[in-house]
SEMARPA-140474 format. One record per residue: x, y, z of N, C-alpha, C in turn; residue number from 1. Coordinates in Angstrom, 3 decimals. Example, Ala and Ser with C-alpha at 12.3 -4.5 7.8 and 13.67 -1.06 7.14 Angstrom:
BEGIN
n_xx:13.190&n_yy:-5.690&n_zz:7.800&ca_xx:12.300&ca_yy:-4.500&ca_zz:7.800&c_xx:13.200&c_yy:-3.300&c_zz:7.800&num:1
n_xx:12.850&n_yy:-2.250&n_zz:7.080&ca_xx:13.670&ca_yy:-1.060&ca_zz:7.140&c_xx:12.900&c_yy:0.030&c_zz:7.870&num:2
end
This chain:
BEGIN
n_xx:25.296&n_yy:-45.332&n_zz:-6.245&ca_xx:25.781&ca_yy:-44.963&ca_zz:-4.927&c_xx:26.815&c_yy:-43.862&c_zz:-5.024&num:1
n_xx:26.482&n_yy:-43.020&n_zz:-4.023&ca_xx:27.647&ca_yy:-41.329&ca_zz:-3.800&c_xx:28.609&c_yy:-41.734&c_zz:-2.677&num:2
n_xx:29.651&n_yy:-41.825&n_zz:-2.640&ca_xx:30.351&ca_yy:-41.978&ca_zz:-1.535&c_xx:31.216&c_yy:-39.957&c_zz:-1.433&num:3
n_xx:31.012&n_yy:-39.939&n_zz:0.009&ca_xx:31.394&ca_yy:-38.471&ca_zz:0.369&c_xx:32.486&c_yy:-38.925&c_zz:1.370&num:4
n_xx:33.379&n_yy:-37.959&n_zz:0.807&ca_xx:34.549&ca_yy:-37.873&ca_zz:2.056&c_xx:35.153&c_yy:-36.159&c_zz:2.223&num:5
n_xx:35.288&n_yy:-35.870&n_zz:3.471&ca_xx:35.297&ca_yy:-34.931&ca_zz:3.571&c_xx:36.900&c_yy:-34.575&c_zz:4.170&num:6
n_xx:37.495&n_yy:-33.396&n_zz:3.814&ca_xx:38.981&ca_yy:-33.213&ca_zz:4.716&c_xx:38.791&c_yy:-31.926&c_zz:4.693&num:7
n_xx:40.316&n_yy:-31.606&n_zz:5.488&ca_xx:40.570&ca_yy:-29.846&ca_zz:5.377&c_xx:40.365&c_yy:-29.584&c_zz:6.966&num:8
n_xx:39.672&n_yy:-30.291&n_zz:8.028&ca_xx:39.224&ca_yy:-29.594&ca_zz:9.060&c_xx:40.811&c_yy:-29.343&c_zz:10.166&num:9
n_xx:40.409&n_yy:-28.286&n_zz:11.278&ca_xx:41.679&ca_yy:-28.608&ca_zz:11.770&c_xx:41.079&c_yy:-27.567&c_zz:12.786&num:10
n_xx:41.992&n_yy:-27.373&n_zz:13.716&ca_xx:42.225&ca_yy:-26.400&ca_zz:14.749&c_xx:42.736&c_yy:-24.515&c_zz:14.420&num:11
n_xx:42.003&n_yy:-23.803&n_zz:14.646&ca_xx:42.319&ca_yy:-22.697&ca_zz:14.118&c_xx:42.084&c_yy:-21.320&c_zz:15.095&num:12
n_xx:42.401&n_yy:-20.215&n_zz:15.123&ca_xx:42.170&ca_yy:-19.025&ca_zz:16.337&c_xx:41.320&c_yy:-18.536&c_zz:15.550&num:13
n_xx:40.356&n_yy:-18.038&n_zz:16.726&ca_xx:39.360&ca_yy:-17.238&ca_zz:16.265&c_xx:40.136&c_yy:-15.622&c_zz:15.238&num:14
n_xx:38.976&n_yy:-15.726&n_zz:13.873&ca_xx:39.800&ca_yy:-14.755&ca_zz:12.973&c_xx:40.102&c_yy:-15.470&c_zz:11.941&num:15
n_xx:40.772&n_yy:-16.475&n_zz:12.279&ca_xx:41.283&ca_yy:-16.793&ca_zz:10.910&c_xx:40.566&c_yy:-17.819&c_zz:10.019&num:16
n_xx:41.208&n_yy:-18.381&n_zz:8.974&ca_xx:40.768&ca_yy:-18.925&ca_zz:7.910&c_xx:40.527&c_yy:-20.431&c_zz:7.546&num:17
n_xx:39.337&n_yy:-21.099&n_zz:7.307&ca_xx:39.945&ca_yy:-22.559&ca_zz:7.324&c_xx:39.039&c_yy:-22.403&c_zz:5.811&num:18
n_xx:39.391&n_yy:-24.060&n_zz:5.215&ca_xx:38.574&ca_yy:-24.619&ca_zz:3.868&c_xx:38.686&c_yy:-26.126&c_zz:4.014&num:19
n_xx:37.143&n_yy:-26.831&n_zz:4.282&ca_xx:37.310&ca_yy:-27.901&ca_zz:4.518&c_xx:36.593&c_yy:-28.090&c_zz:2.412&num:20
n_xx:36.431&n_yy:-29.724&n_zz:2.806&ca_xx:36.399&ca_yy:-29.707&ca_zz:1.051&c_xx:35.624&c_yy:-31.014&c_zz:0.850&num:21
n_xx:34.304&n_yy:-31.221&n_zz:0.297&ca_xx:34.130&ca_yy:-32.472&ca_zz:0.432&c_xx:34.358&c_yy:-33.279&c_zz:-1.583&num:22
n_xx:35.151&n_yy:-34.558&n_zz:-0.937&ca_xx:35.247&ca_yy:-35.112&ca_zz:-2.555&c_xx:34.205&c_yy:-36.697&c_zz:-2.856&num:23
n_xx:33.453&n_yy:-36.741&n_zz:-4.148&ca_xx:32.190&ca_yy:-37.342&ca_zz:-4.019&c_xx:33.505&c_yy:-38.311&c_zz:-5.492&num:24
n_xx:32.480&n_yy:-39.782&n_zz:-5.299&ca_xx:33.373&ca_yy:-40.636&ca_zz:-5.960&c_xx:31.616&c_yy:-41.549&c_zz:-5.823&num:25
n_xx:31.318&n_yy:-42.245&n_zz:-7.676&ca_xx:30.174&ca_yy:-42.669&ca_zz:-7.610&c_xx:29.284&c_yy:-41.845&c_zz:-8.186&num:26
n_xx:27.968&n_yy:-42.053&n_zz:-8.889&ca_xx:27.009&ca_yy:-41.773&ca_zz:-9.092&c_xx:27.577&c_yy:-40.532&c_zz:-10.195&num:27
n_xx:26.574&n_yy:-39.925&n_zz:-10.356&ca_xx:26.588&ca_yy:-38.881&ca_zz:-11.282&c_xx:26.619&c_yy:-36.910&c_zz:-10.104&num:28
n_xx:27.792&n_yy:-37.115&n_zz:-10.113&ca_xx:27.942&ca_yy:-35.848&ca_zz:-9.450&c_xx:27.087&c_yy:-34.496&c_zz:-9.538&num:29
n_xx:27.016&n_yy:-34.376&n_zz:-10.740&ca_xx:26.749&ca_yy:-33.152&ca_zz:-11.161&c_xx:25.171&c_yy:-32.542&c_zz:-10.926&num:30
n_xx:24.401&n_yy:-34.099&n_zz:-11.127&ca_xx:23.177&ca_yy:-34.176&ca_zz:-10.924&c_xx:22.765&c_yy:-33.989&c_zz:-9.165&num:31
n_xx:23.567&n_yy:-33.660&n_zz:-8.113&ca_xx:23.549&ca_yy:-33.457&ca_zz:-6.957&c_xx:23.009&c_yy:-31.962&c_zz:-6.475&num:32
n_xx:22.049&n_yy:-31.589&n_zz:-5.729&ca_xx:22.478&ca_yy:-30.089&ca_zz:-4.904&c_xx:23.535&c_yy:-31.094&c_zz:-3.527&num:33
n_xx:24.405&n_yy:-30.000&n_zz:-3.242&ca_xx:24.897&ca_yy:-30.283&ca_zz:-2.204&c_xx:25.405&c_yy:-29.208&c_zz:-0.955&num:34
n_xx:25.265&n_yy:-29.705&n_zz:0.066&ca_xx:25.148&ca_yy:-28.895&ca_zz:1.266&c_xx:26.083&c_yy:-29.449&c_zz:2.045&num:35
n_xx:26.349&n_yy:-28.080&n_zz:3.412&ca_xx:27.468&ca_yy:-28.484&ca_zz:4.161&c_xx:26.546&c_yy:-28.341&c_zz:4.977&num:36
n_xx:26.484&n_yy:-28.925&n_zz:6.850&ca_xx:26.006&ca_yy:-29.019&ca_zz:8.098&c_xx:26.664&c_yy:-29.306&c_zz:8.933&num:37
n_xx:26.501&n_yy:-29.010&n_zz:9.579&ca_xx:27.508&ca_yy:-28.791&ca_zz:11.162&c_xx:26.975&c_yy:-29.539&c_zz:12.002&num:38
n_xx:27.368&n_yy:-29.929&n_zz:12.996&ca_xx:27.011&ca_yy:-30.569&ca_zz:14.763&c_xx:27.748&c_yy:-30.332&c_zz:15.930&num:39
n_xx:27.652&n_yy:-29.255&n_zz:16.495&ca_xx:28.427&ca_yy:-29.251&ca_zz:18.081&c_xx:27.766&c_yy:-30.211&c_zz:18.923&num:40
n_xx:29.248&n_yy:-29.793&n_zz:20.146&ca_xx:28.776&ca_yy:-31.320&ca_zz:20.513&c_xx:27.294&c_yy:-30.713&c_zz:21.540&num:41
n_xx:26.134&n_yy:-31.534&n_zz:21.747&ca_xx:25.490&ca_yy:-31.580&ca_zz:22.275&c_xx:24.179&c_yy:-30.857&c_zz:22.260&num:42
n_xx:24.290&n_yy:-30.796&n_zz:20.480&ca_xx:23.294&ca_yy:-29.805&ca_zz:19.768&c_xx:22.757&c_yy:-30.734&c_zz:18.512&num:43
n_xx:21.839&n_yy:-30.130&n_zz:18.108&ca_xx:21.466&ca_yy:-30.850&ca_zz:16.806&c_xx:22.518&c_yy:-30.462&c_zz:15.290&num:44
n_xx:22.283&n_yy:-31.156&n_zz:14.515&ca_xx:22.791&ca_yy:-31.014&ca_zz:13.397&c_xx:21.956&c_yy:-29.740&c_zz:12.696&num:45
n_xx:23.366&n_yy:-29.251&n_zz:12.130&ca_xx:21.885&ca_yy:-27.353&ca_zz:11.217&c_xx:22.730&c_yy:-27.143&c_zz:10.127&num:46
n_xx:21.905&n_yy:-26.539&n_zz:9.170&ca_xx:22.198&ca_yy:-26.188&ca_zz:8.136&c_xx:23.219&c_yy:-25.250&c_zz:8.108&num:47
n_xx:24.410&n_yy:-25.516&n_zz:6.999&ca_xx:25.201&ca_yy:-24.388&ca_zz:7.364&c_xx:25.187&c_yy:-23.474&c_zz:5.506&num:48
n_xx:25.536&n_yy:-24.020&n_zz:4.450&ca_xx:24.984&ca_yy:-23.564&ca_zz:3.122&c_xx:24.883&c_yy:-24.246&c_zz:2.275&num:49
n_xx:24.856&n_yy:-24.146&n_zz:0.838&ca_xx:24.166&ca_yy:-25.289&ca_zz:0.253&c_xx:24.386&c_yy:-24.810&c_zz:-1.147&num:50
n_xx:24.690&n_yy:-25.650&n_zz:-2.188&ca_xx:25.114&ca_yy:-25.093&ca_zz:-3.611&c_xx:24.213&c_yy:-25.974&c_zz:-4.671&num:51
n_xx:23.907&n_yy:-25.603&n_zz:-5.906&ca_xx:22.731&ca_yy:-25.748&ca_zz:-6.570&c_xx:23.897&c_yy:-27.231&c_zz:-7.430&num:52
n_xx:23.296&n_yy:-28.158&n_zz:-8.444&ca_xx:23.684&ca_yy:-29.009&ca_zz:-9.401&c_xx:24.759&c_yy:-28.342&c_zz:-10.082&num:53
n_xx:24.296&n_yy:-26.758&n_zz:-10.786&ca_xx:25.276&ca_yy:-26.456&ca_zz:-11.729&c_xx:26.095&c_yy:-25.270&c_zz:-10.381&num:54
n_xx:25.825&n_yy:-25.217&n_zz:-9.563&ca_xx:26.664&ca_yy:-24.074&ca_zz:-8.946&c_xx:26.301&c_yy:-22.905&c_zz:-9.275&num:55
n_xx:25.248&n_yy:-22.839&n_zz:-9.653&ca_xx:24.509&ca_yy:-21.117&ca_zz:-9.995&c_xx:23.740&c_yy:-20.434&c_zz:-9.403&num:56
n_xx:23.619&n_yy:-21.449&n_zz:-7.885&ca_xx:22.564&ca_yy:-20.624&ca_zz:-6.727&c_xx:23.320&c_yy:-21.498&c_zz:-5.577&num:57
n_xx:23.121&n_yy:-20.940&n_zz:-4.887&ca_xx:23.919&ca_yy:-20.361&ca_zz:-3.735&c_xx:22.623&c_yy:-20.040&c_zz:-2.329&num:58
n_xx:22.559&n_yy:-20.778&n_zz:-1.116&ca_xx:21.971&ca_yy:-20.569&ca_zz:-0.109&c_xx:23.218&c_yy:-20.302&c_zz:1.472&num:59
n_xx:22.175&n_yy:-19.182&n_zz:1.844&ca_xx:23.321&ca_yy:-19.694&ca_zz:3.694&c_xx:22.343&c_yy:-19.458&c_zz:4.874&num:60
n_xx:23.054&n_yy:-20.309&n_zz:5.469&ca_xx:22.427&ca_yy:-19.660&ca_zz:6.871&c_xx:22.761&c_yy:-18.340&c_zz:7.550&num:61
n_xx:21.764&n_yy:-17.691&n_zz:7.951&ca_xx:22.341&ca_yy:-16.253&ca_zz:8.828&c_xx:23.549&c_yy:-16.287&c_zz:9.220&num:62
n_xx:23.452&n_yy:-17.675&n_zz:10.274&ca_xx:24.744&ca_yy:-17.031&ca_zz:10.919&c_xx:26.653&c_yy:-17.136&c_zz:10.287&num:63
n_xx:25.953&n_yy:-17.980&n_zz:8.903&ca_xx:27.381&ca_yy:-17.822&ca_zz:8.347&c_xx:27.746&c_yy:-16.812&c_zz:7.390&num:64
n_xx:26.635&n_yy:-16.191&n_zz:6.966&ca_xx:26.476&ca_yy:-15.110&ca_zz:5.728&c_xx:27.277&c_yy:-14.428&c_zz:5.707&num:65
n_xx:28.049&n_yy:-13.643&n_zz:4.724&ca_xx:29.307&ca_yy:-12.759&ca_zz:4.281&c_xx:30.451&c_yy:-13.416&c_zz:5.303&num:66
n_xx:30.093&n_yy:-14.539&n_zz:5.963&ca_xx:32.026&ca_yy:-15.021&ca_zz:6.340&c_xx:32.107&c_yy:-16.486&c_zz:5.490&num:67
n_xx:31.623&n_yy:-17.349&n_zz:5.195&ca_xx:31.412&ca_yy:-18.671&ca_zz:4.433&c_xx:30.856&c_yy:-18.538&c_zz:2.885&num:68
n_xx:31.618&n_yy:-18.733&n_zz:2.259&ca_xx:31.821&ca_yy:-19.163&ca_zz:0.954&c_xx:31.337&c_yy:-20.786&c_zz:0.007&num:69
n_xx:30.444&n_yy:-21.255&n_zz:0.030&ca_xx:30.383&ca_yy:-22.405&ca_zz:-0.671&c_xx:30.599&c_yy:-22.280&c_zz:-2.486&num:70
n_xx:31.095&n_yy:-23.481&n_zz:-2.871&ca_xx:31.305&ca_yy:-23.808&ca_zz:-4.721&c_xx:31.604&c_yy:-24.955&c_zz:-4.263&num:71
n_xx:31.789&n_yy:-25.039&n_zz:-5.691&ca_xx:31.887&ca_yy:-26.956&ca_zz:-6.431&c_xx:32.755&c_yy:-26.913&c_zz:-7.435&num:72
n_xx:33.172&n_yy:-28.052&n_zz:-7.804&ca_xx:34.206&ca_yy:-28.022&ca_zz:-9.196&c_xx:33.931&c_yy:-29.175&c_zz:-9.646&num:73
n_xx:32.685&n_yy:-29.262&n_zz:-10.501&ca_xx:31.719&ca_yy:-30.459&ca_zz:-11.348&c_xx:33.197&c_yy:-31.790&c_zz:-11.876&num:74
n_xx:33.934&n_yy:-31.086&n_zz:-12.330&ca_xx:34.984&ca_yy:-31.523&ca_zz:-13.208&c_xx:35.529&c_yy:-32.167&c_zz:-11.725&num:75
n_xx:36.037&n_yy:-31.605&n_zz:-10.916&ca_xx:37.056&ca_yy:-32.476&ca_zz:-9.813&c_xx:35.777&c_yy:-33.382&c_zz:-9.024&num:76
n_xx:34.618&n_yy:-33.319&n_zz:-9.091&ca_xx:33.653&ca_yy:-34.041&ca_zz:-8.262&c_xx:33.906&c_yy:-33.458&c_zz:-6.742&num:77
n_xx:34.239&n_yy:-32.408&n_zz:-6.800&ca_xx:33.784&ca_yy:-31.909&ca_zz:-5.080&c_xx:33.497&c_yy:-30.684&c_zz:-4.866&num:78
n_xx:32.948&n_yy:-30.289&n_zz:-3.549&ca_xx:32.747&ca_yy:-28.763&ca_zz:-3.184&c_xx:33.131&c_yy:-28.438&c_zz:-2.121&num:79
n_xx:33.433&n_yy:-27.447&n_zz:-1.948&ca_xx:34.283&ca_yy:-26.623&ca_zz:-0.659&c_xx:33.430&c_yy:-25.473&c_zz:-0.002&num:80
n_xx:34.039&n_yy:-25.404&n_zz:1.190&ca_xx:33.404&ca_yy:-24.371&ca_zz:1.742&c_xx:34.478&c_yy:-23.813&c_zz:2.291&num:81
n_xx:34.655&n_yy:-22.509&n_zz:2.055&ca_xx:35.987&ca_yy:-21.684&ca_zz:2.490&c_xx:35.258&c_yy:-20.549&c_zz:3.992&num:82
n_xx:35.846&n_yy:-20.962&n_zz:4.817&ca_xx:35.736&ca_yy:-20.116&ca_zz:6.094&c_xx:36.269&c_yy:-18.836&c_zz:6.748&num:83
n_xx:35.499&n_yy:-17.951&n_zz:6.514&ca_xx:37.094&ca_yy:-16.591&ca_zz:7.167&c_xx:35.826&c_yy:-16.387&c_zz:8.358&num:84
n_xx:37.162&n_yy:-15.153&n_zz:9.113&ca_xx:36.407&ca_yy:-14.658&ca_zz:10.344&c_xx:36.102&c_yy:-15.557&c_zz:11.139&num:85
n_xx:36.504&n_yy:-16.575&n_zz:11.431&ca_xx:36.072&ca_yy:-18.037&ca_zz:11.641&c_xx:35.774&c_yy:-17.665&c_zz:13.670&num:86
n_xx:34.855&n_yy:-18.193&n_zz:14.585&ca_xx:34.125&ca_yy:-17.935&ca_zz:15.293&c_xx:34.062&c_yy:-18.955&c_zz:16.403&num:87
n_xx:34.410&n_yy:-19.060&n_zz:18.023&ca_xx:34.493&ca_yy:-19.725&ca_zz:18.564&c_xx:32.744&c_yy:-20.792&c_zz:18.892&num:88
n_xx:32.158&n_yy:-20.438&n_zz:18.444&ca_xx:30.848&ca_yy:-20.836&ca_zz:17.640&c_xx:30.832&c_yy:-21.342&c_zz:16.527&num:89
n_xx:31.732&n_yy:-21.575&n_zz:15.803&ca_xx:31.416&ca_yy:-22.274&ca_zz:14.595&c_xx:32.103&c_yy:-23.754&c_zz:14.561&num:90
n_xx:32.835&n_yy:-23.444&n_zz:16.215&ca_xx:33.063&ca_yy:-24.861&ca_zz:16.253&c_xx:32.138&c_yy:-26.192&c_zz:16.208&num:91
n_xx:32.768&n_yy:-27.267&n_zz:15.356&ca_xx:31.567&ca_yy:-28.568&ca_zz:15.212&c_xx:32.111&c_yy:-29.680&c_zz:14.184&num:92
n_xx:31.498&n_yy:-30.481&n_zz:14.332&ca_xx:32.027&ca_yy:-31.395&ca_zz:13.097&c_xx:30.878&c_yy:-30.939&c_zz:11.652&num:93
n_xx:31.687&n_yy:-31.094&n_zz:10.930&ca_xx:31.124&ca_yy:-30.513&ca_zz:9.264&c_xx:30.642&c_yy:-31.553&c_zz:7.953&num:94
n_xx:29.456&n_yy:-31.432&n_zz:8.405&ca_xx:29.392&ca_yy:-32.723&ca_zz:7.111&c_xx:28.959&c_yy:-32.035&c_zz:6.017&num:95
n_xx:29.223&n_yy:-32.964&n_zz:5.035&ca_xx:28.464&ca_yy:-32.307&ca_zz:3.284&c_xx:27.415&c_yy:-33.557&c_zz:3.174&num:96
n_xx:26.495&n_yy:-33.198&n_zz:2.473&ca_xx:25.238&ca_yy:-33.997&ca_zz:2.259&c_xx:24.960&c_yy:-33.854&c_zz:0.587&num:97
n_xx:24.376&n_yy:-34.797&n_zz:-0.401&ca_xx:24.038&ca_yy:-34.714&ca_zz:-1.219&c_xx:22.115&c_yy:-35.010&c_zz:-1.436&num:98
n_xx:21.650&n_yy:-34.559&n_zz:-2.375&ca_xx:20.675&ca_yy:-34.485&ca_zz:-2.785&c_xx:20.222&c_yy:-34.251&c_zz:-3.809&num:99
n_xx:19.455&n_yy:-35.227&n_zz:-4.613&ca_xx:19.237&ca_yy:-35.117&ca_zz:-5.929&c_xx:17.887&c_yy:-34.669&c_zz:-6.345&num:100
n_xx:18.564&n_yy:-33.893&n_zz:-7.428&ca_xx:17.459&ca_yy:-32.842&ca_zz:-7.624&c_xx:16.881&c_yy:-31.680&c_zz:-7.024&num:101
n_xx:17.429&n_yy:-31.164&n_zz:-6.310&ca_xx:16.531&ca_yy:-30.348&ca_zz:-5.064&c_xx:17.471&c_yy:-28.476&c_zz:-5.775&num:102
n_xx:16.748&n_yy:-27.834&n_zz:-5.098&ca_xx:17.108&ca_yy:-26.727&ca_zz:-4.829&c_xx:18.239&c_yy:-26.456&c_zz:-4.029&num:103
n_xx:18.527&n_yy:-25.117&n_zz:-4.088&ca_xx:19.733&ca_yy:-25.111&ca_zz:-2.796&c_xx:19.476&c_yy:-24.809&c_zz:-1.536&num:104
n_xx:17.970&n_yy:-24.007&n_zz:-1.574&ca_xx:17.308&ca_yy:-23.415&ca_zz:-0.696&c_xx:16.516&c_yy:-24.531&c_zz:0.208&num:105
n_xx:16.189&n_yy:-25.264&n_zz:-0.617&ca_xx:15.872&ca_yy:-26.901&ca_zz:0.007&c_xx:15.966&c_yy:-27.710&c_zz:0.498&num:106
n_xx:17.992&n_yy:-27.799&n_zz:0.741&ca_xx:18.727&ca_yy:-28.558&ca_zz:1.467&c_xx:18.765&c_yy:-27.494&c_zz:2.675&num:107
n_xx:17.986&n_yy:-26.545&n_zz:3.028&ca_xx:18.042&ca_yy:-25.968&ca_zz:4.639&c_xx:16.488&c_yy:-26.211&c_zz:5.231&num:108
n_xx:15.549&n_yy:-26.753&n_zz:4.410&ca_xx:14.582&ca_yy:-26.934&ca_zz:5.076&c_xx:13.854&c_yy:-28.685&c_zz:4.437&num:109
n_xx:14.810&n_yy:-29.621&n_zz:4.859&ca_xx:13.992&ca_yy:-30.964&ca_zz:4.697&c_xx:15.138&c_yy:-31.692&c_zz:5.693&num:110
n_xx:14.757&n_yy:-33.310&n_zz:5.766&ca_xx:15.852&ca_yy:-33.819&ca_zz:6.632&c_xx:15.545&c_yy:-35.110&c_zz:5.812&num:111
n_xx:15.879&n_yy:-34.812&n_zz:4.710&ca_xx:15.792&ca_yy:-36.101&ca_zz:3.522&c_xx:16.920&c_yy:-35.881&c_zz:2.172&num:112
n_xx:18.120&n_yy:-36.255&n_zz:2.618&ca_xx:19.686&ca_yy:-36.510&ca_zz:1.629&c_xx:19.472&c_yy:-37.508&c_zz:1.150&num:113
n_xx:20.525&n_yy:-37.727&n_zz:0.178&ca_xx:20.189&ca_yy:-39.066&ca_zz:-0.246&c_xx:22.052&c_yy:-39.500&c_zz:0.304&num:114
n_xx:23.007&n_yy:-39.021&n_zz:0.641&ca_xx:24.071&ca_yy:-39.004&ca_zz:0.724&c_xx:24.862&c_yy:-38.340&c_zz:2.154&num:115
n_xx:25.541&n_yy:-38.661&n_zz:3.354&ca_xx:26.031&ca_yy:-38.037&ca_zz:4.234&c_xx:27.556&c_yy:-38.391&c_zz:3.971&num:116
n_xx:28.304&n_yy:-37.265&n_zz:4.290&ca_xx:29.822&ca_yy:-37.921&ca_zz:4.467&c_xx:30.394&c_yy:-38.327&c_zz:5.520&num:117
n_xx:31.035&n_yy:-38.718&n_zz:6.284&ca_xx:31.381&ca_yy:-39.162&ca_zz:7.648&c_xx:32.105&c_yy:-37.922&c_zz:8.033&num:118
n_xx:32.186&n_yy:-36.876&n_zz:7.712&ca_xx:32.179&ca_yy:-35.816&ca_zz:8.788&c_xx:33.741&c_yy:-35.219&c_zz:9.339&num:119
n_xx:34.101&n_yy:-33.800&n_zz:9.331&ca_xx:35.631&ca_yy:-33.273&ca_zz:9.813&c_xx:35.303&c_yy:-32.181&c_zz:10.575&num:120
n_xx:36.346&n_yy:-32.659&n_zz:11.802&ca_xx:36.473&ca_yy:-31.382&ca_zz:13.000&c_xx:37.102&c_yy:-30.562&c_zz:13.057&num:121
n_xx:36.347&n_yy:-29.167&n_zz:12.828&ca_xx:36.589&ca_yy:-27.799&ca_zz:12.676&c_xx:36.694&c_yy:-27.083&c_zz:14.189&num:122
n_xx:37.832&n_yy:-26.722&n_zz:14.731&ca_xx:37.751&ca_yy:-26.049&ca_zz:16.189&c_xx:38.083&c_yy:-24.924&c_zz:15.853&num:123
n_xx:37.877&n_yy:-23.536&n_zz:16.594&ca_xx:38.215&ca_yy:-22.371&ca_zz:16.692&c_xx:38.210&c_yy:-21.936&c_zz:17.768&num:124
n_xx:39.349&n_yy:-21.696&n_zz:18.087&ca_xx:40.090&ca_yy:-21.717&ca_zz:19.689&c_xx:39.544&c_yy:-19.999&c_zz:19.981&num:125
n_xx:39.275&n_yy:-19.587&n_zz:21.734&ca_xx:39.038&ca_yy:-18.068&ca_zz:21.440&c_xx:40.882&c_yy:-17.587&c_zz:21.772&num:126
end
């Protein structure tokens, strides 16, 4: 069993910078791809990017590309996603998801994790 917990989220003006961070406790970390996903309210849950087992591939969605940053730190058991340019649209709650074995490119097109974290609210005020 992966237990995910996620922090870092907060209230922020459009422009600036947030880094939420998810930390995994359980199972064999390393052996994970893991992904971050979003949910506004009254929308579906979507892919937001996604980082490989060893951290050597790297996926995003369009609309976060050149402003969102995903890594991992195998050794601390977690991964982050660092936010600039941050977007009164990118408001949502942020989950990280794990998945074993998969690609990184993979965790944007299946709806089968083996792991969800309970999730942190990211606002960006205009």
């Amino acid at each position: 069993q992966v237990q995910l917990v996620e922090s870092g989220g907060g209230l922020v003006q459009a422009g600036a910078s947030l880094s939420v961070s998810c930390a995994a406790s359980g199972g064999t970390f390393s052996m994970y791809t893991m992904g971050w996903f979003r949910q506004a309210p009254g929308k579906e849950r979507e892919f937001v990017a996604a980082i490989s087992s060893s951290g050597g591939s790297t996926y995003y969605a369009d609309s976060v590309k050149g402003r969102f940053t995903i890594s991992r730190d195998n050794a601390k058991r977690t991964v982050y996603l660092q936010m600039n340019s941050l977007k009164p649209e990118d408001t949502a709650v942020y989950y990280c998801a794990a998945r074993f074995l998969s690609t990184a490119q993979a965790m944007a097109n299946t709806r089968e994790f083996d792991y969800w974290g309970q999730g942190t609210q990211v606002t960006v005020s205009s």
